[in-house]
N, C-alpha and C positions, 0 to 999 in steps of 0.2 A: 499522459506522461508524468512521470516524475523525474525527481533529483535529487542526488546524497554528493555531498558535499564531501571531499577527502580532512579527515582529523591526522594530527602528529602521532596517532596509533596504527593509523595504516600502512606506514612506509615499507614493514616489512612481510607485509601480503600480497601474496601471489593473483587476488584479486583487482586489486589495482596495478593497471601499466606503469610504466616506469615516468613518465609524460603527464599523466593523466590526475585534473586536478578533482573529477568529479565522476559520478556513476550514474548514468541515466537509464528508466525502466520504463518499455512502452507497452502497451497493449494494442490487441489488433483481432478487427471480426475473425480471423481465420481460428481465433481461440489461442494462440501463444503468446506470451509476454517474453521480451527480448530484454537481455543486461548490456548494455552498450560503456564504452570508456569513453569516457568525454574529456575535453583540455578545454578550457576557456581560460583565455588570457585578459589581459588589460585591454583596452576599447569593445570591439565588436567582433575579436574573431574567437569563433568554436570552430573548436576540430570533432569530429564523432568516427572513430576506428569503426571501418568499414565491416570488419571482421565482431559479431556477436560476442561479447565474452562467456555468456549464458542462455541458451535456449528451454522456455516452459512449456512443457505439452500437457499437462493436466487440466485444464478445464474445459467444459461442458460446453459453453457456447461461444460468442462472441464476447472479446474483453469489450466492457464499458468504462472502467477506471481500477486504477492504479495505485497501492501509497508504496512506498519502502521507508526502510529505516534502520541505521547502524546498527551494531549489537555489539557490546565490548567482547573480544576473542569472540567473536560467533559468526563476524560478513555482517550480512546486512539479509533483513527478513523485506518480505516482499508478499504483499496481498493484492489480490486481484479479483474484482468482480463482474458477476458476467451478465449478459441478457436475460436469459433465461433463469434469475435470481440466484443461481448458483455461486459460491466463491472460494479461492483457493488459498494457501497461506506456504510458500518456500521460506527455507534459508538457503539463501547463497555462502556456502563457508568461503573463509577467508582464501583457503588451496584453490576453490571455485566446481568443488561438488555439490550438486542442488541434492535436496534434499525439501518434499514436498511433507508439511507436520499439520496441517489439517486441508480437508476437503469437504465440505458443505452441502449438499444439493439442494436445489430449489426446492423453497417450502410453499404449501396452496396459499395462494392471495397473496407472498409477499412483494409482484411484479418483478421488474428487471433491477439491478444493481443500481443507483445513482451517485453513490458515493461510498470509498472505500479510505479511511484516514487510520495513520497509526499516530499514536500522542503517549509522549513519556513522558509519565508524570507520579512523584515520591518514588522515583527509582524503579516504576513497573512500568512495562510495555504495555498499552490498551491502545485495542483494535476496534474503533466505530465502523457496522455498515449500517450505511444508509437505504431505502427503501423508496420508487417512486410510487408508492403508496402511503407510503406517511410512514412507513416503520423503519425505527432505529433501535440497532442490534448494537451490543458491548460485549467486546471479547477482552479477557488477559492473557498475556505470554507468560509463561512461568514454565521454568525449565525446558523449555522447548515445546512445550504442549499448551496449544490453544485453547481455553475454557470459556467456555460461554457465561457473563456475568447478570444480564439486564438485557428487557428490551422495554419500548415504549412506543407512541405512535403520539405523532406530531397533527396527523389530521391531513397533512396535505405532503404532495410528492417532495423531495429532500433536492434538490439541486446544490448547496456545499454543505458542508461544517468547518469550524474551527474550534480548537480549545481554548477557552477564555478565562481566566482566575477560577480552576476547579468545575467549571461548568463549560457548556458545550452551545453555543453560539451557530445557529442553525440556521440557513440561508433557504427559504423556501421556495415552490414554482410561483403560488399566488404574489410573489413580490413580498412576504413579511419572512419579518424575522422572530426565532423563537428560542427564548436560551432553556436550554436543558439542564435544570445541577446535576452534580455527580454525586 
């Protein structure tokens, strides 16, 4: 799962319910990722609209993980990694046409997906997948087209990341941690 948080830029997209303070994206073995409107209020009550607001058929096997992330006038982009190492990359437009702007297939030796993160940072969208083999992939957004920046290999399976002051703060299966610069 993930979560995009509603900004004072969305009010007038047809993306977001009228209710709705948040936009939740799931994955699921069956290979679809689901755009859900979500309400969360003050205490402990979520609401989640019964009704999909976006349905993803493009990838290859079972989703593993999830990231999304706003895009000013653009919706919100949405990457998804799969089993079978394959990974996908939509935009949700703001109207709520998807729109699938890269598709991946499993490359030999890099096992199943472990982690998919987007991090925007000096104003560019970069896209980490992670590898439960140790390999870590770096993508950019730029204009709508995914490129492929960098990779590396940590040595051991990737269980999280985060972005940390320009480097990449990497949560491994053996219990360490490894920060990555950028």
């Amino acid at each position: 799962l993930d979560i995009v948080s509603r900004t004072p830029f969305d009010s007038e997209c047809a993306l977001w319910l009228e209710n709705s303070t948040h936009i939740m994206v799931s994955g699921s073995w069956d290979a679809t990722v689901k755009v859900w409107s979500a309400s969360v209020a003050s205490g402990e009550t979520v609401a989640i609209n019964r009704e999909p607001l976006a349905e993803l058929f493009d990838a290859d096997s079972s989703i593993v993980c999830v990231s999304a992330k706003t895009i000013p006038n653009g919706g919100i982009v949405i990457a998804a990694g799969c089993q079978d190492g394959s990974f996908c990359v939509w935009n949700v437009h703001n109207d709520g046409m998807q729109v699938q702007i890269h598709s991946e297939p499993a490359r030999k030796g890099s096992g199943p997906c472990s982690v998919v993160k987007w991090v925007s940072e000096s104003g560019r969208l970069h896209l980490f997948i992670a590898f439960s083999t140790g390999k870590l992939v770096s993508y950019v957004l730029i204009d709508g087209v995914v490129r492929r920046e960098s990779a590396v290999s940590v040595g051991v399976a990737v269980s999280d990341l985060v972005f940390v002051d320009g480097g990449l703060l990497v949560g491994c299966a053996d219990g360490g941690l490894r920060l990555v610069p950028l």
